[in-house]
N, C-alpha and C positions, 0 to 999 in steps of 0.2 A: 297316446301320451297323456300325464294325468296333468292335472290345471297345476300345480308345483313347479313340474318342470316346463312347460309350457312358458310359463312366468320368469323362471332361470334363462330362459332360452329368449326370451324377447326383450330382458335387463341386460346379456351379453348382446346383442345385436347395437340395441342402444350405446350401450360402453363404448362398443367398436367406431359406432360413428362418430359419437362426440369424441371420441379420442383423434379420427381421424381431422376433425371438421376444427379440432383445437392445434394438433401441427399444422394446416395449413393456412389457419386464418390468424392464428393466436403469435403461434412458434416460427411461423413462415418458415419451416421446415420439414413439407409433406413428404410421406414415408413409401406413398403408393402412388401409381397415376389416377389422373382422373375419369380414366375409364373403369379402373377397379373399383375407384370410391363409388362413382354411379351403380353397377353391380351390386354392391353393397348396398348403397340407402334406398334401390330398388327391392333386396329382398325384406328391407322393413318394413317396405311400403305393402307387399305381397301380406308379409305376415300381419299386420294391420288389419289387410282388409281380410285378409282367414278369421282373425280371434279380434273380432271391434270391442268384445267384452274387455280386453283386457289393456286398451289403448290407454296412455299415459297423457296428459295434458305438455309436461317436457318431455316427450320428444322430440327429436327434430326434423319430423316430418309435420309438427302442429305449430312451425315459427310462424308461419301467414294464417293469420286469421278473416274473418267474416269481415264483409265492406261494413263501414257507418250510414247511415242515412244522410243523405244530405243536408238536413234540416237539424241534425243532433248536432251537440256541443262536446267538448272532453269535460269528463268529470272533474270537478275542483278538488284535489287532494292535500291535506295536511302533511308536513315532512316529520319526519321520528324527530326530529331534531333542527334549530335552522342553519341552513345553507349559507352561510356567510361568505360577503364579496373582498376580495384581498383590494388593499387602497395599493395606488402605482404607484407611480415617478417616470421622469424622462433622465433625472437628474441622479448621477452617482454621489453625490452630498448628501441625497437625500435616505441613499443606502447607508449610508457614514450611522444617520442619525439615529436609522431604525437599528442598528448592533451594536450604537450605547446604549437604548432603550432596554436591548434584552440584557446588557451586561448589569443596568443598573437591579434589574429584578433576578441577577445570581446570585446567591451567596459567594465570598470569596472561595468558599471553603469546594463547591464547587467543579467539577470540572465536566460542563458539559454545555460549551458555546459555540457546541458545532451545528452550523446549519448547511442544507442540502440545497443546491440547486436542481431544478427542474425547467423541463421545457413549459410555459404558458401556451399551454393549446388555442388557435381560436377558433370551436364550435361553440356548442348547445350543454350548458351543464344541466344534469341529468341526475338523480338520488332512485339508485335498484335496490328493492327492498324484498328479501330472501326468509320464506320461512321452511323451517325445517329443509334448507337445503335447495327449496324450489322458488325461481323466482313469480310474486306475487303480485311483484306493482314495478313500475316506471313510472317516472314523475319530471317534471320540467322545473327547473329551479323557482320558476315563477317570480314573485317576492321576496323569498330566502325562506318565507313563514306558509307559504302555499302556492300551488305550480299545477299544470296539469296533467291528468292521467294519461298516459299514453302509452301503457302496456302493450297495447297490441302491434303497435307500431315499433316500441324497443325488444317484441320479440325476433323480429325480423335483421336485426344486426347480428349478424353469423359468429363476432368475438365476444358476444357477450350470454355466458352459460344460461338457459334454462335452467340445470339442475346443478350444485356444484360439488366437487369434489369430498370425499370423508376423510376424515373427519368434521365437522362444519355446525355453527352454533344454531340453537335453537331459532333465533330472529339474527338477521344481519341487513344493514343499510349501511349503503358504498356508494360515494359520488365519482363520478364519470365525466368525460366530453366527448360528445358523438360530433364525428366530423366527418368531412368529405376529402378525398386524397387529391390533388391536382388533375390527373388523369379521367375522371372518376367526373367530377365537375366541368371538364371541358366536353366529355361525353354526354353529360344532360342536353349542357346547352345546346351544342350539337343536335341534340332530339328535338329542344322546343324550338329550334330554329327554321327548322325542317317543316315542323308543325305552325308554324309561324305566330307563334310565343315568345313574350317580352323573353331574353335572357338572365340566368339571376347575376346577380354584380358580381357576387362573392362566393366562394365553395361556405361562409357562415351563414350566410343568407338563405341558399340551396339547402344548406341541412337541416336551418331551423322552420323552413316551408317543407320541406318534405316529412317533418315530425308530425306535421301538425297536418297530414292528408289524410282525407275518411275513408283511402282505400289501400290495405296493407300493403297489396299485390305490388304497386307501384312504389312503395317506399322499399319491399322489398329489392325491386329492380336499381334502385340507386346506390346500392352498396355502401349504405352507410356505414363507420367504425365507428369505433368506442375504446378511447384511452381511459381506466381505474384508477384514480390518484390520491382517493383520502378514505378515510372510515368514520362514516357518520354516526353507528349506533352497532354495539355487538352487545347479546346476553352471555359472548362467550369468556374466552381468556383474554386477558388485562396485558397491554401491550407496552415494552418500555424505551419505544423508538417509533418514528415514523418509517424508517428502514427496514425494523422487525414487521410491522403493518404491511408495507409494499410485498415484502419476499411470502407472508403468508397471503395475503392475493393471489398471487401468482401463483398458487400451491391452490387453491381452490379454482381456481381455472378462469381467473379474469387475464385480458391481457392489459396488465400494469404497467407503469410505468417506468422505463428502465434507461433511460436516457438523463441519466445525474450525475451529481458530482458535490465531493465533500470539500465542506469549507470551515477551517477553524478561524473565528473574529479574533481569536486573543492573539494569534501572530501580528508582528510589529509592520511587517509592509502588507497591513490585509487592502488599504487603497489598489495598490498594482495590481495586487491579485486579482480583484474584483473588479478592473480594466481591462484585465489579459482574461478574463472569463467572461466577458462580454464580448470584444473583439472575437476571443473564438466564435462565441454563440454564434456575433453576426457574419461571421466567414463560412458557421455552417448555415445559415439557414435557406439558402439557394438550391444547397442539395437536398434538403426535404420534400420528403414527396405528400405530407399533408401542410397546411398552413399553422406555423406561429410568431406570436407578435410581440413574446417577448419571455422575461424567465423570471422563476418561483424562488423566493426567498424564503426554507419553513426552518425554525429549529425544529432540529433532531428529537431532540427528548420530549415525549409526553410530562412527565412531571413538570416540566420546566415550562410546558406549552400549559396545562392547566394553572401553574403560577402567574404568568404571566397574565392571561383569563383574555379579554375581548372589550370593546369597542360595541357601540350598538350594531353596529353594521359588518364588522370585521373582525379578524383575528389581530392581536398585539403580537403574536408569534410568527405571524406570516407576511410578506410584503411580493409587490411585485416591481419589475421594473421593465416599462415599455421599449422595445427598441422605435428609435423616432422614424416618420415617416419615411421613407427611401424618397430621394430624387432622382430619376432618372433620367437619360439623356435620349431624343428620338427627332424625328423631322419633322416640323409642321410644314404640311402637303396646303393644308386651303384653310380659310374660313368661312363658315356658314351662320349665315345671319335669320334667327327667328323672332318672328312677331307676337309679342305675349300680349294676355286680355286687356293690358293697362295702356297697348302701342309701344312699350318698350324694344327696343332691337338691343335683343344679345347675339355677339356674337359668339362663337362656339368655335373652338379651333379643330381641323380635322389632322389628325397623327398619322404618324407612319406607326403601326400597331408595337406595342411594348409589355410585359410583364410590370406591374407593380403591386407588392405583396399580394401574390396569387388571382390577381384579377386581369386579364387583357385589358388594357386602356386603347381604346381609337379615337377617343372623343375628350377636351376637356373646356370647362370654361374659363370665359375671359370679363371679366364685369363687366365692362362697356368697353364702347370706341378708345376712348380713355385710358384705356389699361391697355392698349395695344399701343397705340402713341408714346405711354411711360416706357414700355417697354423696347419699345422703338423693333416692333415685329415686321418680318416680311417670309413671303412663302417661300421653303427653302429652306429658312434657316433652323440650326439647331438648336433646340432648348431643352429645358431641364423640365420635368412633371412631376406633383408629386400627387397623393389625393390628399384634402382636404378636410380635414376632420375626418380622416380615413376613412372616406366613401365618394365625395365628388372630387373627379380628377382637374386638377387646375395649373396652368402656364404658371408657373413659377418667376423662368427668367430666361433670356437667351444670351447665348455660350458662346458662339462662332463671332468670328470678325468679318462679318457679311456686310458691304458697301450700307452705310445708316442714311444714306441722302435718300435713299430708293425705300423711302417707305410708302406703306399702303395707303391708296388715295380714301380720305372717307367717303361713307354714302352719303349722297343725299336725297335719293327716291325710296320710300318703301321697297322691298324686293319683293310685296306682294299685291298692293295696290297700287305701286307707284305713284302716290303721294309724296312730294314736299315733305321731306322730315324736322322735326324742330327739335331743339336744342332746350334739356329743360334739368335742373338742380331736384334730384329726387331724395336731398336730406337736408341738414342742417349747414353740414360742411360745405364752403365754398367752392370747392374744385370737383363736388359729384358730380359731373354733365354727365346725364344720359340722352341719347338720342330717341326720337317716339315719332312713330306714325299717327295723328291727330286725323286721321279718318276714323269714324267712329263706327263708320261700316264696310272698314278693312276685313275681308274674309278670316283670317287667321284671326284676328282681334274678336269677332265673333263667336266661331270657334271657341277659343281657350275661354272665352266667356262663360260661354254655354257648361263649356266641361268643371270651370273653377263650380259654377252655381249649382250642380249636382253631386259634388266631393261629399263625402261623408260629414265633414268637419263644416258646411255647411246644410245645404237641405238635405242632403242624405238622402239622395235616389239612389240607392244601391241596383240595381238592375241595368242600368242609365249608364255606362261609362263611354270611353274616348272613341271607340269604335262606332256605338253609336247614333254619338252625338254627330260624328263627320256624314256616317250614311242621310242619317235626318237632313242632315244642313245639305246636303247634295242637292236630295232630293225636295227641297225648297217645304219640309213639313215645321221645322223650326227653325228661323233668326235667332228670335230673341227668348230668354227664359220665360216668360208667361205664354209662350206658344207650346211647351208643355205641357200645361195643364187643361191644349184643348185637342190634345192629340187621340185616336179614335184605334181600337185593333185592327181595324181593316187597313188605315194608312200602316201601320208598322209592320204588317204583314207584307207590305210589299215591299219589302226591304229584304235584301236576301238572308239567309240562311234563318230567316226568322216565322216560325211556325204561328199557329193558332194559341198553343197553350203559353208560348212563349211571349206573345204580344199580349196575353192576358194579364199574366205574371207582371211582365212591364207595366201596364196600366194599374195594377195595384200598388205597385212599388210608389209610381207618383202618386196616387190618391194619397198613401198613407204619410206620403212627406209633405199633405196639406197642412198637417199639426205644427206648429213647430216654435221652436224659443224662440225669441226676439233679436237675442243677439247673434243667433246663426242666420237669421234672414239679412237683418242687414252686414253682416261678412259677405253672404253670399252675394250680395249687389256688387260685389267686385271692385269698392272704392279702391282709389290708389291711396296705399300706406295702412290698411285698413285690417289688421287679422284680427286673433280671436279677443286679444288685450283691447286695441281701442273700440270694437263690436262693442264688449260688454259694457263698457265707460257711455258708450253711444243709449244703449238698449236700458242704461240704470239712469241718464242724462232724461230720454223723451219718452219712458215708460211705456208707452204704448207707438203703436204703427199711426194710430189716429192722431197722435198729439206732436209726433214728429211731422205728420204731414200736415198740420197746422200752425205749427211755428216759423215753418222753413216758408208758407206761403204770406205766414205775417211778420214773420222778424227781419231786423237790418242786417246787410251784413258787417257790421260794425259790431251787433249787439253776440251775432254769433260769434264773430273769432275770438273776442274777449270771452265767453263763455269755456269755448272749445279749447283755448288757452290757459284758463283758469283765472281768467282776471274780471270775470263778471261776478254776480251776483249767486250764480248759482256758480261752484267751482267744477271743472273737468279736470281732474289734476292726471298728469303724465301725456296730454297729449303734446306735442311738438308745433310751429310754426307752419313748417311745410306740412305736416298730415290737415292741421285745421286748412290748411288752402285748397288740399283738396276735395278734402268733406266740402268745402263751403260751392265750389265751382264743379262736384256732382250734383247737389241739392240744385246748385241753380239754373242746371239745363232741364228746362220744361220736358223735355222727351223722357227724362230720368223719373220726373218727380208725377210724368205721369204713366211709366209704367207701374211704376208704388202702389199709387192710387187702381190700378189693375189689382195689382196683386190684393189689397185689401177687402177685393169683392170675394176672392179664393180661395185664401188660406185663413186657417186659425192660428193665429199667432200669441205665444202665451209667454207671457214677464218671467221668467223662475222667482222674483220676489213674490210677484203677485197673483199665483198659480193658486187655487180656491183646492183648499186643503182641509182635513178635520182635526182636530185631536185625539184623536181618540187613543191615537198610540203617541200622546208626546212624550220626547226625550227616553222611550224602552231601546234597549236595544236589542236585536233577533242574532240568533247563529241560526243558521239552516243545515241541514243532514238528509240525508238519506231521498227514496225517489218521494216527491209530491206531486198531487193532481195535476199541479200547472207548474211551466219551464220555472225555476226561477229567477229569470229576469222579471217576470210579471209580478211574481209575490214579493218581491224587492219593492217594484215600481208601486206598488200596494201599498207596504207598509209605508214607507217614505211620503205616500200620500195624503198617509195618516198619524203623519206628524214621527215614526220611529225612523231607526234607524237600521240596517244589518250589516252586521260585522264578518268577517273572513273568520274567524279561530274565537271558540270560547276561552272564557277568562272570567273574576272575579267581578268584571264588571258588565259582561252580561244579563240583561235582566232575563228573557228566555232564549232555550233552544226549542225550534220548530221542526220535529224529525216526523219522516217518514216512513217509507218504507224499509228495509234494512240499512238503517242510521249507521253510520262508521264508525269509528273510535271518538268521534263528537261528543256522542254519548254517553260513553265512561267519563270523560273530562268533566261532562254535565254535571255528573251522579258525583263525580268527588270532588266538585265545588262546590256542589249546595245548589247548582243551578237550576230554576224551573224549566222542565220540559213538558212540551204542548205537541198535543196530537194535532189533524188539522181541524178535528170540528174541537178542541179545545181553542184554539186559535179561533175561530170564525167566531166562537162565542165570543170573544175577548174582543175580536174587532165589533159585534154588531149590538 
């Protein structure tokens, strides 16, 4: 057989599957069983490995690609165009006022103020960028202005074509939401549970972690989808509807979306309408079998959508409106009381297990003793949940008319050192009582100690987390955080599951968080009231480690709270009464102020004002492009050192691009701005 047909013969094999793999993933209306389909994309697999010459990149036998290194990052990608976030509402007024907006930018003469509803998906938006028909890139919405590559990971979703249908334009870019089905996500967790792995909260959670894994094979395994809902860039034909857009989608072989409905503003009862199109939504959204959180307001008309134009951030032609959080009704079985780093006791309420917006809830909080008291709780009863900024689930209110004399008795032992607990105001407000365990070397208090002062957002031992930090503290190798940094391979090796190269790794991780800004160190001392805002007030207040722990051994405390308040001589401005009380009555338990003094023999602690820098690059700014000798985080961390700056996307006010090895389309931008581009021994000159 001659290489012609050969080629005919491996293009119909292909046809055949994607045709196949497009009714059943796309159409949901499979034509063959799935014994035949396997048959089938077995004899492509045959014919593959007969003629490897003649093997295609879109087939779909090449969706899983090669693992990532563990150590690599996704490429930083530019979008054809930016990806713009639709502004919400919870409020139908405020839908009122987005369809005078569009009326006021109609001509009377006009007649085109129809706009479409749509389902609001909640995954991972996504921009597929298609040439000559093959797709080329996958992109993570990122910023709206840049996002990350993750091609190899978006080949692996079975509804979204490799190659797409002909006719089809030279370049195409079409935004997406990759999501997880109900079913689909209770199957993960089900796996990492097994494996005994945190659960993920949410099926958006689950799908934006599984984009972003360095190994296809398992993203393939989670059966991600992918809803098509806009048209970000075509060099083809000119479109005079978001309708006409959709239906040729669907004609090139994405699966679009087709769950709408049309809406004319200029009818006189459009209020009701736009009630009774809610009410359905949320009558339907139970029987969904992926999650959404609410629905797409777009006009119709392209013409009228470019009149209308945008918002920095948004479309003027588009809006959204959330459905509010669901309350739902279930049992609280018990509550469990936890020890945090600061001796706080929260209590935690244990559920009888419930559905709310696609997520099982077992668990919710309760702020304090206090909030159970208002609420006047007892176990048994029923009450209402909802989540919280739609992620932490929390006791709303209770429902039943369960006897109220028979409330729950408070603690008053630790439930973990049994300690004496005390009673203490952790805000401004008069009625905050929280309760605390005032042992200082309460196990748990420990603990979350240890774990807070290794967080990223403080010292950043990334190797170091919760797991362990408890085996450590078991095994009596670290109390307190400066007993990390005298921790040796041979002790962490006797830890289980933890090897040789594995205890080395660890031991670098801490060396290398000997470095560190000043105001992540003192965050990381785990003052009460103390995050990254009052940190930095602290760390720009005592400049150095050394002059903090000079003040604090000669100042009053008279002279500090006026300080820390803003009423002394030097101002603090933002901090609060109660945070200064705290600061004041860490600083003055000698145990505190002489681990400090510990740590000053340790670590290198560096001001960001006062971090010994050149000029040599002041006020330039850099784009980067293409591969360079070093990752760059480093050449970032460089220039910045030396006084420039690097920006994400060239522009007019770039001063260089820094490209490397096959530079992207950075570099046309460059070339038709006027902008200098630098090799990297042109760079090195420039820096030396």
């Amino acid at each position: 057989m001659d290489k012609k047909e050969l080629e005919k013969q491996y293009q119909e094999l292909i046809a055949q599957v994607e045709k196949h793999n497009h009714l059943y993933y796309v159409e949901n209306a499979p034509q063959i069983s799935d014994r035949e389909f396997d048959e089938l994309y077995k004899k492509l697999e045959s014919f593959e490995k007969d003629h490897p010459k003649l093997v295609m990149d879109y087939s779909p036998t090449r969706r899983v690609g090669a693992k990532l290194p563990k150590n690599s990052k996704f490429e930083k990608r530019e979008h054809l165009a930016q990806l713009l976030s639709l502004s919400n509402t919870y409020n139908i007024s405020e839908i009122m006022d987005f369809f005078t907006r569009i009326k006021k930018g109609t001509d009377s003469e006009e007649n085109s103020c129809q706009v479409i509803l749509e389902p609001k998906y909640d995954g991972i938006s996504i921009e597929l960028v298609y040439e000559n028909g093959k797709l080329v890139r996958g992109v993570t919405r990122g910023d709206g202005l840049v996002g990350d590559d993750i091609t190899q990971n978006i080949r692996t979703i079975m509804d979204i074509p490799l190659a797409l249908r002909s006719p089809y334009p030279g370049k195409l870019s079409v935004r997406g939401e990759v999501y997880l089905t109900f079913d689909e996500f209770d199957k993960i967790n089900q796996r990492r549970e097994k494996a005994e792995k945190k659960p993920f909260m949410n099926p958006r959670n689950a799908a934006g972690g599984t984009l972003h894994l360095k190994d296809p094979e398992i993203v393939d395994s989670r059966m991600l989808q992918c809803f098509v809902y806009d048209l970000v860039f075509t060099d083809g034909p000119k479109y005079e509807s978001h309708l006409e857009i959709i239906k040729d989608l669907k004609r090139l072989g994405f699966k679009a979306v087709d769950n709408f409905e049309k809406l004319d503003i200029d009818q006189s009862e459009i209020i009701d309408e736009v009630e009774k199109k809610i009410e359905k939504w949320e009558k339907l959204l139970p029987t969904l079998p992926y999650p959404v959180d609410g629905i797409v307001f777009k006009v119709n008309s392209i013409a009228l959508r470019e009149k209308l134009g945008t918002n920095i951030k948004d479309p003027k032609w588009g809006f959204a409106y959330k459905f509010p959080t669901r309350e739902v009704p279930t049992i609280l079985d018990d509550i469990e009381y936890n020890i945090g780093r600061t001796g706080a006791l929260t209590p935690v309420a244990i559920l009888k297990p419930v559905l709310i917006d696609g997520t099982v809830v077992k668990r919710a909080s309760l702020h304090n003793f206090g909030d159970i008291v208002k609420k006047k709780l007892n176990y048994g009863d029923k009450v209402l949940v909802k989540k919280a900024g739609e992620i932490i689930p929390q006791v709303v209110k209770k429902i039943d008319n369960q006897d109220e004399e028979t409330l729950l008795e408070q603690p008053h032992r630790c439930p973990v050192c049994h300690t004496r607990l005390e009673e203490r105001s952790e805000s401004d407000e008069e009625d905050d009582i929280q309760l605390f365990c005032p042992n200082p070397h309460c196990q748990d208090r420990m603990i979350q100690s240890l774990i807070y002062f290794v967080h990223r957002n403080c010292m950043n031992i990334d190797l170091v987390g919760e797991k362990i930090i408890t085996r450590l503290f078991a095994r009596g190798l670290v109390r307190k955080p400066i007993d990390l940094y005298k921790l040796r391979e041979e002790e962490l090796m006797q830890l289980d599951l933890i090897a040789e190269v594995s205890a080395r790794k660890i031991i670098e991780s801490i060396e290398n968080s000997k470095t560190v800004e000043f105001y992540k160190f003192v965050r990381s001392l785990g003052i009460p009231n103390v995050g990254e805002f009052v940190a930095k007030k602290l760390a720009g207040y005592f400049s150095t480690l050394e002059n903090l722990i000079e003040q604090i051994e000669n100042s009053s405390v008279a002279i500090l709270f006026d300080e820390l308040t803003g009423k002394g001589e030097k101002e603090i401005k933002g901090i609060g009464k109660i945070t200064a009380f705290r600061i004041i009555e860490y600083f003055q338990n000698w145990k505190n102020l002489d681990q400090i003094k510990k740590f000053s023999d340790v670590l290198l602690i560096e001001n960001g004002k006062n971090k010994a820098r050149s000029e040599k690059l002041a006020d330039l700014k850099f784009c980067l492009t293409g591969k360079l000798s070093l990752p760059r985080p480093e050449i970032k961390k460089e220039i910045e050192k030396n006084g420039g700056r690097v920006v994400a996307t060239v522009s007019n006010q770039t001063d260089y691009l820094l490209a490397g090895e096959k530079p992207g389309s950075k570099k046309a931008k460059a070339e038709k701005l006027g902008v200098k581009i630098l090799d990297e021994e042109q760079y090195r000159t420039l820096l030396n």
